[in-house]
C-alpha positions as CSV (number, residue, x, y, z in Angstrom):
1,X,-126.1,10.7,50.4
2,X,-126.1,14.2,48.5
3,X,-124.8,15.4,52.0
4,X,-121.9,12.6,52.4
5,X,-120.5,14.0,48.9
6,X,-120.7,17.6,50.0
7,X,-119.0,16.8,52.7
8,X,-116.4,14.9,50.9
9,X,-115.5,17.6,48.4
10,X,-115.2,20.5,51.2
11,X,-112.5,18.4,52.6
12,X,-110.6,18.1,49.2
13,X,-108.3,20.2,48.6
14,X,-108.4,23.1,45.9
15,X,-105.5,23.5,43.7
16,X,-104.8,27.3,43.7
17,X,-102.6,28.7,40.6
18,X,-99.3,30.0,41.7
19,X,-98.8,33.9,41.6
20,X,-96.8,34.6,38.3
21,X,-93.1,36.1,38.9
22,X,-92.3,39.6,39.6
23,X,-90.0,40.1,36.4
24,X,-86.9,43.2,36.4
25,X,-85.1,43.3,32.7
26,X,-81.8,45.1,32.9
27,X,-81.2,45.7,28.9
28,X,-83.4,47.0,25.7
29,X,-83.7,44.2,24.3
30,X,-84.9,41.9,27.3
31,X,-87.2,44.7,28.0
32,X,-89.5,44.1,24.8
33,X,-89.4,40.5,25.1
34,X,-91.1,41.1,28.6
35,X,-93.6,43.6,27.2
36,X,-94.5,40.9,24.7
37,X,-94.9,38.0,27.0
38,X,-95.5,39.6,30.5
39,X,-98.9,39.6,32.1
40,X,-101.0,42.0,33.7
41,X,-98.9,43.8,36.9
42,X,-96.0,41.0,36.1
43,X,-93.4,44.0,35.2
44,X,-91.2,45.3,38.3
45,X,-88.8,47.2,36.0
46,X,-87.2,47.9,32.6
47,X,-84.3,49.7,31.4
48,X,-84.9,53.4,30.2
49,X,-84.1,52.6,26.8
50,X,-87.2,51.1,26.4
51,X,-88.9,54.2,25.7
52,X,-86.7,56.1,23.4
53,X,-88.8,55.2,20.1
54,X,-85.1,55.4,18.5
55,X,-84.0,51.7,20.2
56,X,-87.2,50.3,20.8
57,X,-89.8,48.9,18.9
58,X,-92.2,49.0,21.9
59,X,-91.7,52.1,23.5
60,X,-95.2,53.1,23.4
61,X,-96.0,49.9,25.4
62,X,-92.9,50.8,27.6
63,X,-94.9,53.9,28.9
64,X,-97.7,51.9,30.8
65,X,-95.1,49.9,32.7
66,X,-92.0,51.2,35.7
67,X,-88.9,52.0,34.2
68,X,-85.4,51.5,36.2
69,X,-81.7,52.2,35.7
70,X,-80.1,48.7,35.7
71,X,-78.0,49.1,38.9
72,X,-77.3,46.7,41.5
73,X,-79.3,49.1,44.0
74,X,-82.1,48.7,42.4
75,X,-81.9,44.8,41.7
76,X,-82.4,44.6,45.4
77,X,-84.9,47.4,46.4
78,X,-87.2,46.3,43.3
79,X,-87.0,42.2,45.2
80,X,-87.5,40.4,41.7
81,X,-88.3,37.0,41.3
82,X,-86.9,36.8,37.7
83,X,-84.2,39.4,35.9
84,X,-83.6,39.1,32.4
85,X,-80.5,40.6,31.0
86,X,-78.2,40.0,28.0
87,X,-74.5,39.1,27.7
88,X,-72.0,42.1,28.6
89,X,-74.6,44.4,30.3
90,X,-75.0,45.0,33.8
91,X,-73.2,42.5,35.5
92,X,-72.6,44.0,39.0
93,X,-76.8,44.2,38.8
94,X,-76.8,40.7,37.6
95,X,-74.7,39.4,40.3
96,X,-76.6,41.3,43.0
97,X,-80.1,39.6,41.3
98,X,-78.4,36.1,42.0
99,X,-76.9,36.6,45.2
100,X,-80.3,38.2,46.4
101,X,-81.9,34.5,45.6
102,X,-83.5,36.0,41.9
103,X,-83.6,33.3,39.3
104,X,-81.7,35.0,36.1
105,X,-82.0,34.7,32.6
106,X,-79.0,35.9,30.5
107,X,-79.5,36.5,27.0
108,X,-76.4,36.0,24.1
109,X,-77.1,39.0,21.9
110,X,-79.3,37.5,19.1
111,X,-77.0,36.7,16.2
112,X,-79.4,35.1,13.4
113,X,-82.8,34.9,12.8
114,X,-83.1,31.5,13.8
115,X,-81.5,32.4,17.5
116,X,-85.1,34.8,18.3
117,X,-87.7,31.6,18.7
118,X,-85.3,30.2,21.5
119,X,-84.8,33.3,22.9
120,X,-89.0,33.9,23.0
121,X,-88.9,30.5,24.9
122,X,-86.1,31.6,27.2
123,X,-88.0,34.6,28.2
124,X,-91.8,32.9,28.2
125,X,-90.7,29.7,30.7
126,X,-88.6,31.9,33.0
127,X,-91.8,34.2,33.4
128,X,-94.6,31.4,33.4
129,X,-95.9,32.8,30.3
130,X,-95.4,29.5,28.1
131,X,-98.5,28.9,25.9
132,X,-98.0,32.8,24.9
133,X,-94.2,31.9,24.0
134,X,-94.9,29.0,22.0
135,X,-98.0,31.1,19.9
136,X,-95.4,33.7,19.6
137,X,-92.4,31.7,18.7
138,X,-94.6,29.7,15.6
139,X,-96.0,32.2,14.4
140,X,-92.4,34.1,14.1
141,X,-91.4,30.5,12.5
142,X,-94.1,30.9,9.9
143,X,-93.7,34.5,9.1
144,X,-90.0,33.8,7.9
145,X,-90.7,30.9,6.2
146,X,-93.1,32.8,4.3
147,X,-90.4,35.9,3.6
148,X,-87.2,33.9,3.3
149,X,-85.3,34.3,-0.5
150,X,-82.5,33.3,-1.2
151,X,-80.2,35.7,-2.6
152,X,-78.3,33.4,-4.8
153,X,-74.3,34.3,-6.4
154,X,-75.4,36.3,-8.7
155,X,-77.9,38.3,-5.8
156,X,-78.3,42.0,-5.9
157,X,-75.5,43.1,-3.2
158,X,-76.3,45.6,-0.1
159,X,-74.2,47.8,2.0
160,X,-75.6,48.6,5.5
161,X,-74.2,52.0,6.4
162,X,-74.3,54.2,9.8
163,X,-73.3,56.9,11.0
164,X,-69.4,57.5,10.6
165,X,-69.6,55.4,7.8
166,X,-70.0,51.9,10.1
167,X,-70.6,49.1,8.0
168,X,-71.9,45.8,9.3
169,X,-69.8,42.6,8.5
170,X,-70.7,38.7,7.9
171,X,-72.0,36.8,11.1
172,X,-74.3,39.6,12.6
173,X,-77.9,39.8,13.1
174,X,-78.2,42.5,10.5
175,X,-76.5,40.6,7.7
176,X,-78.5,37.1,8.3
177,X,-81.6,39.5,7.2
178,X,-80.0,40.6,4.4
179,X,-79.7,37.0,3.6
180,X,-83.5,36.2,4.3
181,X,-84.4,39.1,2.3
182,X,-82.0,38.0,-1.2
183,X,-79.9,40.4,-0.7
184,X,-75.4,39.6,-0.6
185,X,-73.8,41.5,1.9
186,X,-71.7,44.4,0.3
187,X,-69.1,44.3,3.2
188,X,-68.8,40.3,2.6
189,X,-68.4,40.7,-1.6
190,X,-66.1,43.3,-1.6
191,X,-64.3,41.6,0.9
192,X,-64.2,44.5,3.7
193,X,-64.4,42.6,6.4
194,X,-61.1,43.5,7.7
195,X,-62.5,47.3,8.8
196,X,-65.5,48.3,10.5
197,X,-66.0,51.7,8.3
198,X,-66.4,52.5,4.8
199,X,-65.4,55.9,3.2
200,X,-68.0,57.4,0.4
201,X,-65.6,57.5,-1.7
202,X,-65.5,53.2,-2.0
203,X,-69.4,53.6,-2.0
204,X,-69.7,55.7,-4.9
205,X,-66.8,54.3,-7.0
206,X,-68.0,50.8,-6.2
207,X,-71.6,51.3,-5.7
208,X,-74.1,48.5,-4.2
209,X,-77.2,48.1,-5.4
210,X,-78.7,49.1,-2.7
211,X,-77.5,51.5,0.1
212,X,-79.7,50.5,3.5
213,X,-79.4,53.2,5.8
214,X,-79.2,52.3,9.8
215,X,-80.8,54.8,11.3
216,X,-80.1,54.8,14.8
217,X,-81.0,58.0,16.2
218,X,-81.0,62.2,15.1
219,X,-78.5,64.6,15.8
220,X,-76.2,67.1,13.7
221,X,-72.7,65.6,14.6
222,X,-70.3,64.6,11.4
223,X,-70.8,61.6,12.3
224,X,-74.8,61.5,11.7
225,X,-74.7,63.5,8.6
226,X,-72.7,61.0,6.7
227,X,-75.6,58.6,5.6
228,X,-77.5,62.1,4.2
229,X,-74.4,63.6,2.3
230,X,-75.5,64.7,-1.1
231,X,-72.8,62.3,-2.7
232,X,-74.5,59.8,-1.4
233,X,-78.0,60.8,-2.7
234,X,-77.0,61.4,-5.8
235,X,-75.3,58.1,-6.0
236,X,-78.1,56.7,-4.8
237,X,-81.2,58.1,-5.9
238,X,-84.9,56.5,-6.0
239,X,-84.9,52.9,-5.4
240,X,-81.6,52.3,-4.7
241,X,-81.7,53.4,-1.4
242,X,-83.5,52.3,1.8
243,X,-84.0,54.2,5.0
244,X,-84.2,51.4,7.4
245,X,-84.7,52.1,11.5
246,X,-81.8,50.6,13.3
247,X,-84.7,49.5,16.2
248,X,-85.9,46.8,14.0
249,X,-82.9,44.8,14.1
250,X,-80.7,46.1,16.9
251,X,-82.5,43.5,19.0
252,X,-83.9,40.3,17.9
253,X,-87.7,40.5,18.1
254,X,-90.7,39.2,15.8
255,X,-90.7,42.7,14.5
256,X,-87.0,42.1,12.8
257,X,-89.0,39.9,10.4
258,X,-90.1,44.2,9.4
259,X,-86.9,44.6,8.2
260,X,-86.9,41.7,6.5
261,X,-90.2,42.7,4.3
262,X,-88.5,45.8,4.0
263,X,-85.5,45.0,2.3
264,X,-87.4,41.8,0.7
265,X,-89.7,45.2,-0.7
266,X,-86.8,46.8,-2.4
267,X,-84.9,44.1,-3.7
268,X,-88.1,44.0,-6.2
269,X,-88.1,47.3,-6.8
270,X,-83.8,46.8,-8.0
271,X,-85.0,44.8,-10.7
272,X,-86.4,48.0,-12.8
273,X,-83.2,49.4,-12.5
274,X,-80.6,46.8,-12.4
């Protein structure tokens, strides 16, 4: 008998797991999605970008895996399964990834804090890494729940401001964390929506609370120096400004809910000196 069911199970056939999807990202932000989902030898390519520690939250982990420049030549000498990219970027690769048979996943530029769980999900199904993508995407969920503050009308107010004096405006992924964190948008109170840029000059006459500082990169241009001019400092000083890495929110990624704690951080410390 023992030999009847031996015999029985050789001739059933095993179920073998399907090899998981040879993945190419063509933009920054794509990239660290991938590094946070991706298994082991999954990653064909990312973008350079995903190294410079000035755009990318994950540009140690970006070391350990092949980089790429997001060209159409490349799409097809890499052979993909999957290519991730994000509105706007790359297109001529993008269409060479579908006409080559790749599946692609294009990504809208993350525009609120709620977008980034479906975007996790987008990413995790395309790339067979589900279970990891839901476990990332609660625990995102829970994270700002647990940070969220409503600013309130009567909120502290805070100007984000760049280099050149760039100012970031209602409806951006930057100014739903100002929200999360209680803080009102400058640009949106003062009603400067209507320009881009900011002189010091409006800063200083009529100051924020807080100044937030998008750092985005070094250098010695004009430009660059305008978030460190000593007007500014002055105007400024101690808590009432925050240096805040532009990589924490240029791309949405559980580690925007950092610059979330950050600002949430020194909106407390405003209310010694408002």
């Amino acid at each position: 008998m023992a030999g009847i069911v031996a015999g029985f199970l050789a001739c059933v056939p095993v179920a073998r797991a399907q090899p998981l999807p040879r993945v190419v990202s063509l933009n920054v932000c794509t990239d660290q999605l991938l590094l946070l989902l991706a298994g082991p030898g999954q990653i064909a390519g990312i973008t350079p970008l995903a190294r410079d520690c000035w755009n990318a939250v994950l540009c140690e982990q970006a070391r350990h895996v092949p980089v790429l420049r997001p060209t159409a030549e490349n799409v097809v000498a890499f052979h993909p399964d999957v290519v991730l990219g994000e509105s706007y970027t790359a297109a001529v690769a993008i269409q060479a990834a579908r006409e080559r048979g790749a599946r692609v996943i294009v990504l809208p530029p993350a525009q609120a804090l709620a977008d980034i769980p479906g975007q996790i999900m987008m990413v995790a199904n395309a790339i067979g890494a589900g279970a990891r993508g839901r476990a990332l995407a609660a625990d995102f969920t829970r994270r700002l729940a647990s940070l969220s503050t409503d600013p309130g009308p009567g909120g502290p107010t805070a100007a984000i401001y760049a280099a050149n004096g760039f100012i970031t405006r209602a409806g951006s992924l930057p100014d739903d964390v100002l929200a999360h964190a209680g803080l009102r948008n400058y640009a949106t109170v003062m009603e400067r929506q209507g320009t881009p840029r900011l002189s010091m000059e409006v800063l200083v006459a009529h100051p924020p609370d807080l100044l937030v500082l998008d750092r985005s990169g070094q250098g010695t241009s004009l430009a660059q120096s305008m978030p460190d001019h000593p007007a500014l400092k002055r105007a400024f000083a101690g808590p009432r400004h925050l240096d805040l890495p532009a990589r924490l929110w240029l791309c949405g990624l559980p580690q925007t809910l950092d610059s979330v704690a950050m600002l949430r951080a020194a909106r407390n410390g405003l209310e010694n000196v408002r």
